[in-house]
C-alpha positions in Angstrom: -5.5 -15.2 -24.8 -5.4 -11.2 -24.3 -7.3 -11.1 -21.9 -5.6 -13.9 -20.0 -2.0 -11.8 -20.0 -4.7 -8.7 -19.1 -5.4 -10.7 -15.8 -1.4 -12.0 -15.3 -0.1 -8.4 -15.8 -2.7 -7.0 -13.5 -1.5 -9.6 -11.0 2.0 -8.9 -10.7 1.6 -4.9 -11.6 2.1 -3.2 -8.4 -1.5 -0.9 -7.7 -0.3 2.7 -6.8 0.2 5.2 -9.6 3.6 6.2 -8.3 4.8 2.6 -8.8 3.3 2.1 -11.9 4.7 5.6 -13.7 8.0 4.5 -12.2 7.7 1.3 -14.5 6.8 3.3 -17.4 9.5 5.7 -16.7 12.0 2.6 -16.1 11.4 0.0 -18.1 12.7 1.5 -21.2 15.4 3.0 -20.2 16.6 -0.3 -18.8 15.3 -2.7 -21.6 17.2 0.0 -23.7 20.4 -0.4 -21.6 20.4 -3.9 -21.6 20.0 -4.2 -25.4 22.8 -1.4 -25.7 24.8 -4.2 -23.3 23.8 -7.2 -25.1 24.7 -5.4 -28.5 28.4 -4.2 -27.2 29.2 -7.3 -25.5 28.2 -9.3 -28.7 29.5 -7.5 -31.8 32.3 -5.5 -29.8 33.9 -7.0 -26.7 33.9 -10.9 -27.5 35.1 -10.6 -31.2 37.5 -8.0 -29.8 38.9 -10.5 -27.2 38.5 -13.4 -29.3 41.1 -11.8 -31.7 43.4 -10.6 -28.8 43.2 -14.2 -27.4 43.6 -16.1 -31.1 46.9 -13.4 -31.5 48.1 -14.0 -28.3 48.3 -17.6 -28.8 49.8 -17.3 -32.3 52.9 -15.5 -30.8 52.4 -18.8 -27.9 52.3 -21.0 -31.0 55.9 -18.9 -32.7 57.7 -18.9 -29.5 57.1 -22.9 -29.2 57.9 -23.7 -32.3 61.2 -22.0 -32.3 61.9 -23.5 -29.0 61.2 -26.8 -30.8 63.4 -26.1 -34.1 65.9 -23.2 -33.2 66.5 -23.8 -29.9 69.6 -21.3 -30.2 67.6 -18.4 -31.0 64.8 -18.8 -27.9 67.5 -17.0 -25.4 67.3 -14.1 -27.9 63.7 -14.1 -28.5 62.8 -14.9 -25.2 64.6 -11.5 -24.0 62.9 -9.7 -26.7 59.7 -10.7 -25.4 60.5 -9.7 -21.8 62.1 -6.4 -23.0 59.1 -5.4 -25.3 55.7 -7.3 -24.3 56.4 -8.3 -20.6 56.4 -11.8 -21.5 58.1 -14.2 -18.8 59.4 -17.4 -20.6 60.4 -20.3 -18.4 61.7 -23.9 -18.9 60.5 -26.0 -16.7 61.0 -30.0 -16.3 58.0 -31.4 -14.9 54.4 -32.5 -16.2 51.8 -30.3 -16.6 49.4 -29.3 -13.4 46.0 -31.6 -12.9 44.3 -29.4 -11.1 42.0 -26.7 -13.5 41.5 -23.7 -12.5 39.5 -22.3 -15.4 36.2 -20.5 -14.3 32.9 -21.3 -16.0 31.7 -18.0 -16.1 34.4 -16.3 -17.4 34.5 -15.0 -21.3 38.1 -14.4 -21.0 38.9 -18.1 -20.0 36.4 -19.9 -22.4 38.1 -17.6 -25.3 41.4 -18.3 -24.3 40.5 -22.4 -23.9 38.9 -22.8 -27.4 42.0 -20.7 -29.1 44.6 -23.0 -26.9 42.3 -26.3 -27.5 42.4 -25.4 -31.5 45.9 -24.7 -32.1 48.2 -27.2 -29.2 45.3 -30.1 -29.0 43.9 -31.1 -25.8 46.2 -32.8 -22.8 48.8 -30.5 -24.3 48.2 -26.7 -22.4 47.2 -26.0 -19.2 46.2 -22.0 -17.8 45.4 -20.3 -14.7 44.1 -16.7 -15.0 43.7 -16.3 -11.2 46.8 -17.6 -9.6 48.2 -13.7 -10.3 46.8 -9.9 -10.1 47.6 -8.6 -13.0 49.1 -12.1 -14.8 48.0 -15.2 -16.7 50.4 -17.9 -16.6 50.1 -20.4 -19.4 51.8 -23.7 -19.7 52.6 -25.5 -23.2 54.0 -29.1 -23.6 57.0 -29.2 -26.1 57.7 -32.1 -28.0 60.9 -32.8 -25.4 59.1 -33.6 -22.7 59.9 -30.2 -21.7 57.0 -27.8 -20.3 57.3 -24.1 -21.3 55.9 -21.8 -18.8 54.6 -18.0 -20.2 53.3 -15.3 -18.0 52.0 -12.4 -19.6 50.0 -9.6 -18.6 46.0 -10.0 -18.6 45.4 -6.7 -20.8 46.7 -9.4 -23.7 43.3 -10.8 -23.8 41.2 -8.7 -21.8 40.1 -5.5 -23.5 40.0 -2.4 -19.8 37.1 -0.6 -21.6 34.9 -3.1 -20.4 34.8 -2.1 -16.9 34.8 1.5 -17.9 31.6 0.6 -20.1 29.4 -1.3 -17.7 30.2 1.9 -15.6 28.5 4.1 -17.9 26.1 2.0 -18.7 24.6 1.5 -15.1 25.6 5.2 -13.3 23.6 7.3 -16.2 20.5 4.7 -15.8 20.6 5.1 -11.7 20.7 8.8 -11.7 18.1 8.9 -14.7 15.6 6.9 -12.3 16.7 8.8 -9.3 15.7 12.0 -11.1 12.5 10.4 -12.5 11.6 9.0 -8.5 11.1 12.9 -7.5 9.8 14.2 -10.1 7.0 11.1 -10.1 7.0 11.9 -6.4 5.9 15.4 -6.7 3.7 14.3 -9.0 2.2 12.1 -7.1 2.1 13.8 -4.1 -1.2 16.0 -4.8 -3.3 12.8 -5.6 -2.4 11.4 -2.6 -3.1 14.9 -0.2 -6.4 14.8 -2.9 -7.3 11.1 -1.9 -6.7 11.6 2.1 -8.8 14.8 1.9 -11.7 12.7 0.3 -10.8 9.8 2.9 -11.8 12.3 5.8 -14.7 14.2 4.6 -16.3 10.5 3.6 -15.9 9.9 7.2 -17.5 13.1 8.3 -14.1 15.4 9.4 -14.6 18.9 7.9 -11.5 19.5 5.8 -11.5 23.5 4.9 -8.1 24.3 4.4 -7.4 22.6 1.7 -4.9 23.9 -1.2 -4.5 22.7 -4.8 -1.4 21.7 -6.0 0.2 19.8 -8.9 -0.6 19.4 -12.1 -2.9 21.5 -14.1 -5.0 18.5 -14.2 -4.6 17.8 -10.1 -5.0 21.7 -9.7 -8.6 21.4 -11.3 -9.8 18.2 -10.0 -8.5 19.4 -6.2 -10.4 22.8 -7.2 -13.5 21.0 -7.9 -13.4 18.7 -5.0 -12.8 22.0 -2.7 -16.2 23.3 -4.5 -18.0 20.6 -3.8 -16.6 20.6 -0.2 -18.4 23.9 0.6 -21.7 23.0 -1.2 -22.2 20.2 1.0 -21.0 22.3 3.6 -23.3 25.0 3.4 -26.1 22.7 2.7 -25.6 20.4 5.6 -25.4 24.1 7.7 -28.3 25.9 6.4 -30.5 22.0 6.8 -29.4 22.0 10.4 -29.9 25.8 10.9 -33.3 25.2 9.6 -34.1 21.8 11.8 -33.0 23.9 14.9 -35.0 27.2 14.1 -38.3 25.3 13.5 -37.5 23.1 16.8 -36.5 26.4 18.9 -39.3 28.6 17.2 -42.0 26.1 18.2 -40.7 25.4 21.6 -42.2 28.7 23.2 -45.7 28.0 22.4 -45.5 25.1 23.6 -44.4 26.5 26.7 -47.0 29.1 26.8 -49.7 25.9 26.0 -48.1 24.4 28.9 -49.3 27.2 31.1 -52.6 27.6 30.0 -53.3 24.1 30.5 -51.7 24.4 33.9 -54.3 27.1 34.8 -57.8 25.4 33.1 -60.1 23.8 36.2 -60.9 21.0 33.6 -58.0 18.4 34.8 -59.2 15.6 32.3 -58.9 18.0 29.2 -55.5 19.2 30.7 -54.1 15.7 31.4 -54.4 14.9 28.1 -53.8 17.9 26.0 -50.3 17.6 28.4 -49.9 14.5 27.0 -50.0 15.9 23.7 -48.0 18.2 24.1 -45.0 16.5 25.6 -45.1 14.3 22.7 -44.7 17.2 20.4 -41.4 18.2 22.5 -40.5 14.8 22.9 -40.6 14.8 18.4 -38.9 18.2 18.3 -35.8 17.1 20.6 -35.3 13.9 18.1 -35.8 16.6 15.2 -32.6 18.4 17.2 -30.8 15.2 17.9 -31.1 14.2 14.2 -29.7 18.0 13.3 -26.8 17.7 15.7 -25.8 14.9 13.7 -23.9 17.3 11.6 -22.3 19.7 13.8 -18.5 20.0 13.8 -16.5 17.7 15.9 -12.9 16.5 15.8 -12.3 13.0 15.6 -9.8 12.4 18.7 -8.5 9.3 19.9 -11.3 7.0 22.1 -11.6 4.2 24.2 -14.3 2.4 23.1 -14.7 0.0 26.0 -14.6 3.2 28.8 -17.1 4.9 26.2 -19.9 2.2 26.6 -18.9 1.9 30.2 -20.1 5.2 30.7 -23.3 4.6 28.4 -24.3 1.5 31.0 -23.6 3.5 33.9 -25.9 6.7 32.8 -28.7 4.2 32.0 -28.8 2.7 35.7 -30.2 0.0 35.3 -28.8 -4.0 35.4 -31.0 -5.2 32.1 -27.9 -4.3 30.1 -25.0 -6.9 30.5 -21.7 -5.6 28.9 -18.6 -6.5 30.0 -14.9 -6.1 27.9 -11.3 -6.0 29.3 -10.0 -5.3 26.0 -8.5 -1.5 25.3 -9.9 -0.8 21.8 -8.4 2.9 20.5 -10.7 4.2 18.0 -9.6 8.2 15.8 -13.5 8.9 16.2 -15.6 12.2 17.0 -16.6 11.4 20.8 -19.9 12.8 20.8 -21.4 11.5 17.4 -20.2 8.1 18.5 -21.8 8.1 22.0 -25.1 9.0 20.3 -24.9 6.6 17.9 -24.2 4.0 20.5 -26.8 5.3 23.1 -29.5 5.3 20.1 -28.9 1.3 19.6 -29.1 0.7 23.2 -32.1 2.8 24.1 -34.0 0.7 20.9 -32.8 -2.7 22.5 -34.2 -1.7 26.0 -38.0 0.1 24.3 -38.5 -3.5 23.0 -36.8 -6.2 24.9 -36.4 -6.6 28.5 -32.5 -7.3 28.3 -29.7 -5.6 26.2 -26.5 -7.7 25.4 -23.3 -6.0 24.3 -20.0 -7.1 23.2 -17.3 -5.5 21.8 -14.6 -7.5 20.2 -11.4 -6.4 17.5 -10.4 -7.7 14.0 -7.1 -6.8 12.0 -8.6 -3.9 10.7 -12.2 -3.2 12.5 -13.8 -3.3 15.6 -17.5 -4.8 15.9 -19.9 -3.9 18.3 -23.0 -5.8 18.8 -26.0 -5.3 20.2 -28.3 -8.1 21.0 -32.1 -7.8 22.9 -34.6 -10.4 23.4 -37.6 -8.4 22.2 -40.0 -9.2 19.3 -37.2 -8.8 16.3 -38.0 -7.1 13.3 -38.6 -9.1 9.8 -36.3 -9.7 7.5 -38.4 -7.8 5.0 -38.4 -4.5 6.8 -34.6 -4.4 7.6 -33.7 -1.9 4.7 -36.9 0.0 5.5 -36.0 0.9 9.7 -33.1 2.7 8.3 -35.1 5.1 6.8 -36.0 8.4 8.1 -39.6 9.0 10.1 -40.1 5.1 9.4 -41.7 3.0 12.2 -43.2 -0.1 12.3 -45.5 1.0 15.1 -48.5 0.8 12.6 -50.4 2.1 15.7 -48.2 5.3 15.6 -47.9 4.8 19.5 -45.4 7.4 20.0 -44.6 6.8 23.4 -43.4 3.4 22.5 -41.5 3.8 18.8 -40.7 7.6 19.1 -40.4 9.7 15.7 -38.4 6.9 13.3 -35.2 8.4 13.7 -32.9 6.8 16.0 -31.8 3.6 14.2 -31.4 6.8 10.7 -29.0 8.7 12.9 -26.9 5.7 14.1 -26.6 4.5 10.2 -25.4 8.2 8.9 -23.0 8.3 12.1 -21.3 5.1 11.3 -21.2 5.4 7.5 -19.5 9.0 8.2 -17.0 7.0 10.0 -16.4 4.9 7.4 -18.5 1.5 8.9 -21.3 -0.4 8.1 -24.2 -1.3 10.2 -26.3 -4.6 9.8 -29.6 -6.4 11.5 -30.1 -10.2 12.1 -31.6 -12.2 14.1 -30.2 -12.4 17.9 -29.5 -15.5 19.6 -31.6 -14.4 22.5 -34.6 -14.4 19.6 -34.6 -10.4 19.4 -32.8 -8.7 16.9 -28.8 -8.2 16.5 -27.4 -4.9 15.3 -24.0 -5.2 14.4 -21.6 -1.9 13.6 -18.0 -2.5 12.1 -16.0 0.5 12.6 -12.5 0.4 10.7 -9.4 1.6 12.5 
């Protein structure tokens, strides 16, 4: 049953924190205004009006009844009444009115109907509280045929606190829950700055200004996120420091074993000690490619379509068929993205003769896909290419499957970016990559 109403509530709850404190904040003082209301209107007001409206028609009840048996003192009375009360007596010689204009929702009329219907018996009074402002005109059949007309003012059997009441009821609650929507606000506020901050170093943008604020509470956990910021920081730093010094520190004797191969008069040994040797460089530029993967860049607004554009058209050749009129806007980091592309095609051309792109748009992500007619990969080692230094080259036939990298680098530059990257099975019987980049 519990957790039934657990489920409803969590429903038709609103999700953000600010909405949900403003409830809390709220929903007693309301539920406690509305009982204060309920309370008033039931124990105060209505027995307060009901025995204005039950007096009111006693005096109705005196004034016909002398009408009826001392019809030489009504003059008298009837200026009393005037002079004292306001009350308006009329004789009138005609039936009463058929239309009724009593409203349904009114407490005032239903009070003053029940008191009339008790004391003169139906068919015998007729009312209209909204034919006047500020009067109610009441009509009472005498017993010759005669038809008395009253008007009296409406404070006889409506109480004036009652507008004065609802007044303080409601203005005190709306400036309570005006006050409590910026305070909650700036409460809020530094959870939100804390969330966006953790939005855009999940997708790879450096935040480093970022100030606590809040809450003691808020104030630590934005200190500790700030910590943590650096750590990774400095450790994603010194890892690419270290990547590039190894790669630059080994590039000069490779140059210098260059040159003495260059000069040796054995041109077999040289020839292939060359070919060793450009496969070193060719591992130590991935090694620098896989570094630059974390080098500051500033997401900036792309088009996505000109960007592969300018990937086909720096690969010269017609084995890749791509072709989009679609503008798709992507807040990206440029460079990181044209890598991460570039990778995915150059592995589509190493082990199928054709490369197929498209590039199409959701409501919320974009999804590039790239298809090849190549081999494939099994479904078994999908999870396994993503891994770094990973090939399935058993043959280690670096000229072909180069270090193990590219497909590692594309991943971490999409999941920075907040995407997801998956492999099937092409229709072209190669293997599909497909990256879904949200907007």
């Amino acid at each position: 049953m519990f957790s039934g109403l657990n489920s409803f509530l969590k429903v038709i709850l609103p999700k953000g924190l600010f909405y949900r404190s403003l409830i809390i904040v709220a929903a007693p003082i309301i539920i406690l205004q509305l009982t204060i209301t309920v309370v008033f209107f039931d124990s105060v007001w209505i027995k307060a009006n009901k025995g204005m409206t039950r007096s009111l028609v006693g005096e109705l009840k005196i004034l016909t009844d002398v009408y009826e048996n001392y019809p030489s003192q009504i003059e008298f009375i009837s200026n009393s009444y005037e002079k004292n009360f306001n009350f308006t007596i009329n004789f009138i010689k005609e039936d009463l009115p058929n239309v009724n204009y009593e409203r349904k929702f009114s407490p005032m009329d239903r009070s003053l109907r029940r008191e009339l219907k008790s004391v003169f018996n139906n068919n015998n009074y007729w009312f209209n509280s909204t034919k006047y402002k500020d009067l109610t005109e009441v009509r009472i059949k005498s017993k010759n045929n005669m038809t008395i007309q009253f008007l009296f003012p409406k404070e006889k059997i409506a109480t004036s606190s009652v507008r004065l009441f609802l007044l303080w009821i409601i203005g005190p609650s709306i400036v309570l829950i005006f006050i409590a929507i910026i305070f909650l606000k700036n409460q809020t506020r530094p959870i939100i700055r804390l969330a966006k901050a953790a939005e855009r170093f999940g997708k790879g943008d450096y935040v480093n200004e970022f100030r606590p604020s809040g809450a003691s509470e808020i104030r630590k956990a934005s200190y500790e996120f700030d910590r943590m910021v650096k750590r990774i920081n400095r450790h994603l730093n010194q890892r690419s420091a270290m990547l590039s010094g190894i790669s630059h520190d080994l590039r000069t004797p490779l140059t210098r074993l260059k040159l003495q191969l260059a000069m040796l008069s054995q041109k077999n040994i040289s020839q292939k000690m060359s070919k060793d040797i450009d496969e070193m460089e060719n591992m130590l530029n991935n090694y620098l490619q896989f570094a630059k993967t974390q080098i500051k860049e500033n997401s900036t607004p792309i088009q996505v379509n000109k960007l592969l554009e300018e990937i086909v058209k720096n690969h010269n050749t017609s084995d890749i068929h791509f072709n989009s009129d679609e503008e798709i806007v992507l807040i990206a980091r440029k460079t990181a993205l044209k890598r991460c592309f570039n990778n995915l095609i150059q592995n589509g051309l190493c082990y199928g003769k054709n490369v197929y792109l498209s590039l199409n748009k959701t409501t919320h992500r974009i999804i590039f896909l790239v298809e090849d007619d190549g081999p494939g990969i099994p479904e078994e080692e999908y999870q396994n290419v993503f891994k770094p230094f990973y090939r399935l080259d058993k043959s280690r036939n670096l000229n072909k499957s180069g270090v193990g990298l590219g497909l590692s680098i594309s991943e971490d530059i999409v999941n920075s970016h907040g995407g997801s990257i998956q492999l099937s099975k092409s229709k072209h019987k190669g293997l599909q990559i497909k990256v879904s980049l949200p907007f």
